[in-house]
Structure formats: C-alpha cells, structure tokens
Backbone as CSV, one residue per row, in Angstrom:
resi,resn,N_x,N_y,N_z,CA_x,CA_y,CA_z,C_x,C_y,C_z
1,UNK,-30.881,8.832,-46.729,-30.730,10.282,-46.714,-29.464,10.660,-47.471
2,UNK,-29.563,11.521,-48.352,-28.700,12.491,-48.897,-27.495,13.129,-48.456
3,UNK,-26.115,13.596,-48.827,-25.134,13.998,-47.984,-25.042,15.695,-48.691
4,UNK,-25.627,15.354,-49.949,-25.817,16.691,-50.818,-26.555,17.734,-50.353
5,UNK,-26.500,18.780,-50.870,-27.192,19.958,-49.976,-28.104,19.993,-50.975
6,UNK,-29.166,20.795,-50.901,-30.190,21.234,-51.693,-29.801,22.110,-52.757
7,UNK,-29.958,22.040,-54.016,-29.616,22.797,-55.044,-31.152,23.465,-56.207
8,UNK,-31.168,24.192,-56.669,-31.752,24.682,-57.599,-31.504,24.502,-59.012
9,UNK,-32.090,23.852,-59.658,-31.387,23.198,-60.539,-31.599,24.491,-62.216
10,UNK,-31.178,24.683,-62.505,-31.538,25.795,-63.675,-31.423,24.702,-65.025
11,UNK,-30.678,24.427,-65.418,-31.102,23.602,-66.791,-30.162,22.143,-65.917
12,UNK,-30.225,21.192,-67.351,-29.376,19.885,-66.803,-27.908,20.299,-67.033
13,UNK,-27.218,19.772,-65.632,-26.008,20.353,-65.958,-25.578,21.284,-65.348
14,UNK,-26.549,22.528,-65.121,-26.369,23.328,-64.031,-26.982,23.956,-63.232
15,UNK,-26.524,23.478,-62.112,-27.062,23.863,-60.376,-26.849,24.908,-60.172
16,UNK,-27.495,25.635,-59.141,-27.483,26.463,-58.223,-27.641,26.253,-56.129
17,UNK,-26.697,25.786,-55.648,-27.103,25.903,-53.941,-27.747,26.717,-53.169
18,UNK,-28.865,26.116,-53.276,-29.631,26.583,-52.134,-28.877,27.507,-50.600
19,UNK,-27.918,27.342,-50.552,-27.478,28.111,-49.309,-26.754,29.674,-50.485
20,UNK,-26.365,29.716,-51.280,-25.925,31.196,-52.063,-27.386,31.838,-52.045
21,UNK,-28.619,31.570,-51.866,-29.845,32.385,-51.970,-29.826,32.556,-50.723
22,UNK,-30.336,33.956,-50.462,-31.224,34.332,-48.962,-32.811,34.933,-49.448
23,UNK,-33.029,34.149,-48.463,-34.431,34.092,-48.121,-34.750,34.679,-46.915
24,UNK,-35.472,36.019,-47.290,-36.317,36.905,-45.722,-37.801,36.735,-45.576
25,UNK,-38.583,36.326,-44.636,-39.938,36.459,-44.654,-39.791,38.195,-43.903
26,UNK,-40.814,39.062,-44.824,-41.485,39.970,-44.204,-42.610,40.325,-44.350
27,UNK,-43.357,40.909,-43.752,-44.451,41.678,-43.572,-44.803,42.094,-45.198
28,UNK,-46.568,41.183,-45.808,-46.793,41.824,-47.004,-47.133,42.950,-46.809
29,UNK,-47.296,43.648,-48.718,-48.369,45.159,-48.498,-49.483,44.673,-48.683
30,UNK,-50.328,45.885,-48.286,-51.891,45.761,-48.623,-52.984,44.889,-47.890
31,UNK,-53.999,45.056,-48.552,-55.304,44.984,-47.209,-55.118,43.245,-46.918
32,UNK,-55.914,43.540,-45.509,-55.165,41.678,-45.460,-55.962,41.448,-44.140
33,UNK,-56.221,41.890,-43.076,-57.715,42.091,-42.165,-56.427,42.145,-40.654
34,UNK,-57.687,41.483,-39.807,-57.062,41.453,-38.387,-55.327,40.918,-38.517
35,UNK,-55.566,40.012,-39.122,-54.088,39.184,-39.036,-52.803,39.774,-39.955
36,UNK,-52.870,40.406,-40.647,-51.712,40.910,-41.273,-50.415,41.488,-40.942
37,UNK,-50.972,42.324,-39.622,-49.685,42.872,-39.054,-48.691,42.089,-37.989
38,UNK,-49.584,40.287,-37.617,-48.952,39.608,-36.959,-47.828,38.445,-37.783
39,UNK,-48.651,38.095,-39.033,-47.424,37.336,-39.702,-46.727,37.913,-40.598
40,UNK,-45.544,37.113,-41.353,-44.523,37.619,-42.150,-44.560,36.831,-43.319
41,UNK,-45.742,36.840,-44.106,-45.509,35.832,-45.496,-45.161,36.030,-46.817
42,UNK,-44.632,37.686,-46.712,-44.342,37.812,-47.980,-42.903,37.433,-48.099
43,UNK,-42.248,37.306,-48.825,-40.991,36.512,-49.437,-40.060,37.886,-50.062
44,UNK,-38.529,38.096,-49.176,-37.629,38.972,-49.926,-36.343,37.937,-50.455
45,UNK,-36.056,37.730,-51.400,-34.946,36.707,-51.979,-34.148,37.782,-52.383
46,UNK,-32.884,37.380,-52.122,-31.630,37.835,-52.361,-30.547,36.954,-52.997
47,UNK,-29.839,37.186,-54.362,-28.963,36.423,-54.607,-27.894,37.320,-55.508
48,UNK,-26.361,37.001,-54.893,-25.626,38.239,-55.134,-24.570,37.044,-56.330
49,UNK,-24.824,37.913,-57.752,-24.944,36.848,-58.167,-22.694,36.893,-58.837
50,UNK,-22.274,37.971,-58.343,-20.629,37.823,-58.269,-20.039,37.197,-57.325
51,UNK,-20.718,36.874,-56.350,-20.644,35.866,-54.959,-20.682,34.392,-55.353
52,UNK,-21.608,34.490,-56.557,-22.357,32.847,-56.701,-21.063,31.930,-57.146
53,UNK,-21.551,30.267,-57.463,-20.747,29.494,-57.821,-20.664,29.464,-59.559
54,UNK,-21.297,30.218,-59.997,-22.210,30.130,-61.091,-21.076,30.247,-62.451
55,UNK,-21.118,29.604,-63.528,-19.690,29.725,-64.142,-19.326,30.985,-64.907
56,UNK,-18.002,31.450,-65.378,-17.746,33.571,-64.821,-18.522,33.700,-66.553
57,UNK,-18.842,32.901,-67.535,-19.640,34.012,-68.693,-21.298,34.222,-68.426
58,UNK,-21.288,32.700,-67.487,-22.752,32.798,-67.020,-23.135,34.217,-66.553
59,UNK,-22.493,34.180,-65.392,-22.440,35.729,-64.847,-22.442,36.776,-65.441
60,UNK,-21.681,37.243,-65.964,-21.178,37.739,-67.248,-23.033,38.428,-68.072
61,UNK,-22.921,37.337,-68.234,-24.651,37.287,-69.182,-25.375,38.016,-68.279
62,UNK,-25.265,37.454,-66.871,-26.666,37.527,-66.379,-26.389,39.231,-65.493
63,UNK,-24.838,39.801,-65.444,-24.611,41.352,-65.188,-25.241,42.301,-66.393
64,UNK,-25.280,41.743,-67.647,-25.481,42.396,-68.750,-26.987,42.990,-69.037
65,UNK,-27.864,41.920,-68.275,-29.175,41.741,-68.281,-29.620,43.521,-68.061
66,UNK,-30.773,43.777,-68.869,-31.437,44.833,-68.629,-32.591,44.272,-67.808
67,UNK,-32.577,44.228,-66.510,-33.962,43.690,-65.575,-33.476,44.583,-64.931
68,UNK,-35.275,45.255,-63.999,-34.990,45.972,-62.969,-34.600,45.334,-61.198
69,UNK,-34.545,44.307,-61.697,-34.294,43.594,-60.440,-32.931,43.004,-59.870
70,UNK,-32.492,43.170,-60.646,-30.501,42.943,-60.684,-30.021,44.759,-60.477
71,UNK,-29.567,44.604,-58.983,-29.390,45.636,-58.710,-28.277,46.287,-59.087
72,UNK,-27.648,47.600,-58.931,-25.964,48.217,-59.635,-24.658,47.284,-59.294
73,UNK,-25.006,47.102,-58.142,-24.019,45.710,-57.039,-23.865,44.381,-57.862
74,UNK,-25.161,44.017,-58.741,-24.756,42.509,-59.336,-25.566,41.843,-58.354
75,UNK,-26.702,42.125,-57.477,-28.113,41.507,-56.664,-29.377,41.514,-56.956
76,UNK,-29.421,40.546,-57.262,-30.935,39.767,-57.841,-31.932,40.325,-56.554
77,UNK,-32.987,40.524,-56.394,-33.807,41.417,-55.697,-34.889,40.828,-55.841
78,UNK,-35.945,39.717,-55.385,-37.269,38.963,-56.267,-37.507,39.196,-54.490
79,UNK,-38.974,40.284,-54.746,-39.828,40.369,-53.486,-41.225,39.445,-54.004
80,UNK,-41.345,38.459,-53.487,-42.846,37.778,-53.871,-43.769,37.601,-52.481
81,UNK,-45.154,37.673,-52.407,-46.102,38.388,-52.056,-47.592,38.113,-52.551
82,UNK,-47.604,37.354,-53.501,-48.558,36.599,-54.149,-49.813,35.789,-53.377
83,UNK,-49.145,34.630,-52.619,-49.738,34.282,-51.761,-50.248,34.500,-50.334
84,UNK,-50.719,33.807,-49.560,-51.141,34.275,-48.302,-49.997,33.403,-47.342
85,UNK,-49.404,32.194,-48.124,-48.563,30.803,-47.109,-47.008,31.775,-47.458
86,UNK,-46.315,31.544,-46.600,-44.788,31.846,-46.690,-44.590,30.959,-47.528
87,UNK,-44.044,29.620,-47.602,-44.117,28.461,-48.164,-44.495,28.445,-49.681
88,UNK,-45.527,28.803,-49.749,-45.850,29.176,-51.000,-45.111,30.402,-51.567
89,UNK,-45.584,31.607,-51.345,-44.208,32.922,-51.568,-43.074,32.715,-51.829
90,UNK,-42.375,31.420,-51.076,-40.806,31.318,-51.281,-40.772,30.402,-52.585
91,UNK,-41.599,29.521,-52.612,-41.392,28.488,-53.920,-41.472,29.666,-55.133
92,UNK,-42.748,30.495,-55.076,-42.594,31.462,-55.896,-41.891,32.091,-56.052
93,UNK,-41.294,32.853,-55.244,-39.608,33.750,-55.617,-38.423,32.469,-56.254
94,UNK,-38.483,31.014,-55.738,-36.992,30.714,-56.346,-37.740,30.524,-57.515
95,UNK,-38.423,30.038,-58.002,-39.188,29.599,-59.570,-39.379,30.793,-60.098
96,UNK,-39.405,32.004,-60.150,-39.235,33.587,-60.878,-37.272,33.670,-61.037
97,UNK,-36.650,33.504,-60.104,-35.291,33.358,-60.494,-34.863,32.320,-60.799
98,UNK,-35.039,31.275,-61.149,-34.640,30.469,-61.527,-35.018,30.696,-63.042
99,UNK,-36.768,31.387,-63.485,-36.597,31.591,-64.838,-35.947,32.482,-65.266
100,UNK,-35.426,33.407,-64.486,-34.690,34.517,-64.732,-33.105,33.925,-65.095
101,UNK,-32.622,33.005,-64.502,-31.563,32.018,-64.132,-31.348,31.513,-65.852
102,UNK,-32.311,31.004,-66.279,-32.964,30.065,-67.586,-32.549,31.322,-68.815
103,UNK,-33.432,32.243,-68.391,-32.959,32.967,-69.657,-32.122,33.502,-69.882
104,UNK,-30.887,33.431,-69.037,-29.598,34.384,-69.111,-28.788,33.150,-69.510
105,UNK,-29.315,31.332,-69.060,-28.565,30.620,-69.819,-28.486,29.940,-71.483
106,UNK,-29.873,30.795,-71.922,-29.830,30.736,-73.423,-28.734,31.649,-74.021
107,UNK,-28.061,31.133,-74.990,-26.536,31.496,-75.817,-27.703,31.456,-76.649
108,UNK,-27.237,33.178,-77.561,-28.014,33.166,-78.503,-26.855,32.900,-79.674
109,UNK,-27.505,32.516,-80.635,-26.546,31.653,-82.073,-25.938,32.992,-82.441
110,UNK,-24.392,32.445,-82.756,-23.835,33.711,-83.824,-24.597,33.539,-85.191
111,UNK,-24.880,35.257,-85.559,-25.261,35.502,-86.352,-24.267,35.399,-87.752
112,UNK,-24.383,34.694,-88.929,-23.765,34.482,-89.741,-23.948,35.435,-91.539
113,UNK,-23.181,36.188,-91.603,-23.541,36.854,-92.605,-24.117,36.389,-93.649
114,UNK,-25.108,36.816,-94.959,-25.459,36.359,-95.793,-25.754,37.393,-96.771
115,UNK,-25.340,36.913,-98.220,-25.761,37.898,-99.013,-26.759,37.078,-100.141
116,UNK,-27.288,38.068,-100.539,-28.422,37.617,-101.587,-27.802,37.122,-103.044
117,UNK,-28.250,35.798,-103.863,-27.332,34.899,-104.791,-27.535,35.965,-106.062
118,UNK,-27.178,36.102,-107.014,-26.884,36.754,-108.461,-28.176,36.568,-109.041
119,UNK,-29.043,35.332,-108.742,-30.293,35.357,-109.675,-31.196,36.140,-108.954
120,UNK,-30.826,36.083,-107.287,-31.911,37.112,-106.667,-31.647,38.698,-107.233
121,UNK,-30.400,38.995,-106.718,-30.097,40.497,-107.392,-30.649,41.046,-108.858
122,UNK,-30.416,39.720,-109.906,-30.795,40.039,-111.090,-32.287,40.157,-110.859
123,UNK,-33.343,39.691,-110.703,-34.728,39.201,-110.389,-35.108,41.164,-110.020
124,UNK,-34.169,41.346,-108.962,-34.449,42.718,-108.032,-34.486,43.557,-109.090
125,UNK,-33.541,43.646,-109.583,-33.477,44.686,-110.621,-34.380,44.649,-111.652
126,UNK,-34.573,43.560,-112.232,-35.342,43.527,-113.503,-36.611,44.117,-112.844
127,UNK,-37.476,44.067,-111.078,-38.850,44.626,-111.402,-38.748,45.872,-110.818
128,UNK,-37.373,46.397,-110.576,-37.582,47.779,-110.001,-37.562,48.540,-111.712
129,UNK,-36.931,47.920,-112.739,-36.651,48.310,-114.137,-38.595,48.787,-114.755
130,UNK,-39.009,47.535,-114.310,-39.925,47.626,-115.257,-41.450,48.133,-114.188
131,UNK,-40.960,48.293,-113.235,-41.639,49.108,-112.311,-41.933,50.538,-112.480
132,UNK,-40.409,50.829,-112.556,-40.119,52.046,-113.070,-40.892,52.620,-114.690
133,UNK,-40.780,51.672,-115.644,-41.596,51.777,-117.089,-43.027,51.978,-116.769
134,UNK,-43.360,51.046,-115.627,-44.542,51.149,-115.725,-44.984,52.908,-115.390
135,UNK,-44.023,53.563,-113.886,-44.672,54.502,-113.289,-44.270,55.880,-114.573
136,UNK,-43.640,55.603,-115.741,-43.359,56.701,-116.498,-44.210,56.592,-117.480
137,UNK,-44.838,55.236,-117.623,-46.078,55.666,-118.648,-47.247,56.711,-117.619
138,UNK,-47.344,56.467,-116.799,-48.541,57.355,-116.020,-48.211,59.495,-116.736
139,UNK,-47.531,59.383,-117.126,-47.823,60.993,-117.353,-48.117,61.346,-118.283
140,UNK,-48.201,63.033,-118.135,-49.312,63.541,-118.688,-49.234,62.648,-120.507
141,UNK,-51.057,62.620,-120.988,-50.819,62.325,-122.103,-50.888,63.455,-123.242
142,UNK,-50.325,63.365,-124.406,-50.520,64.632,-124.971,-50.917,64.112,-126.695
143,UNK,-52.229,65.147,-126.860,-53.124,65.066,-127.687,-52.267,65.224,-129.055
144,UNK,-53.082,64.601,-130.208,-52.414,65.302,-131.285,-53.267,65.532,-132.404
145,UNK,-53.831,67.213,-132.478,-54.991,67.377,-133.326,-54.438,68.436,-135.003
C-alpha cells in the first residue's frame, strides 16, 4: 500500500490532489421514475483554483480562461449528471476538468514576426502591374471611320 494520496494527474509532471477537489452528490434534473427523488447521483465538483497547489502562471492561464464554468471567485463549477451511477458521474466530472486542466496547460508558441523576401514583393508587384494592363485594356473601344 501507498503512503501517497490520490492525485489527478493532468499531463506528466503535473499533478493535481485529489483532496483540493470537492465532490457533492446531489439530486439529478429530469424525468427519472419512482426512484429519483430517493438517490443523489448527480455529481457537483468544485475546485477553487487560487486555493490549489497548482504552479502561479498555471493559474494565471487557467483565471484568464473564457469558460462559463470558472466562476468571478477563480471556481471551477463541473455539475455532471450524465449517468444514472454516482461513481460514474464523478469519474465524469474529474475527466471534464482535468481536460479543462489540459488545455489551460498548453503554452501557446510565441509568435515570431515575418516579413515577405524581395523576390516575393517583386513577384507581387509585377502581377498587380500587369493585372492592372490587363483591366485598362477592357475599355471602351473606339472606332475609326
């Protein structure tokens, strides 16, 4: 047996602990028969993510995020509801934040300026030149009697 706690692993390299998430079973919506109003299998996950262990640009990234589910506070909000098993519901909520987790740890590449080489520029010009010749032969033609 293990002395480690349970972690969530988001890429290699970096974890997330299972105890910084909360996990609520409540009551799903919608039709569901006799038994619905006795169990609690839908899944409310909570993870407050200025609380977390998580490293500060990570964060950073993942405050910046336009999702409606990262609340004004900096709280991740994943209600899942999918299934009928709690068990199931909860695997589903950490695997939705965890991809959520994933894409806030892609660094997108600095963008590096570039300009177009002298033979391209020349190239440009020469067919806007003769582009142009071409669209000035189009007028009117005039007779000569």
């Amino acid at each position: 047996m293990s002395d480690t706690a349970p972690e969530l692993e988001i890429r290699p390299g970096l974890r997330l602990p299972l105890a910084e998430i909360q996990v609520q079973a409540i009551r799903a919506q919608g039709a569901g028969g006799q038994h619905v109003n006795k169990v609690s299998s839908a899944i409310h996950l909570r993870f407050d993510i200025r609380a977390s262990s998580l490293p500060e640009e990570f964060k950073q990234r993942l405050l910046t995020l336009a999702d409606r589910r990262i609340s004004g506070e900096g709280v991740v909000v994943i209600k899942a509801q999918r299934f009928r098993s709690q068990e199931k519901n909860r695997d589903d909520a950490l695997q939705r934040l965890c991809l959520l987790l994933q894409g806030a740890a892609h660094t997108p590449r600095q963008r590096r300026a570039t300009r177009p080489s002298k033979s391209a520029r020349n190239k440009r010009m020469d067919t806007k030149t003769r582009r142009g010749q071409v669209k000035s032969l189009r007028g009117r033609v005039e007779r000569e009697t």
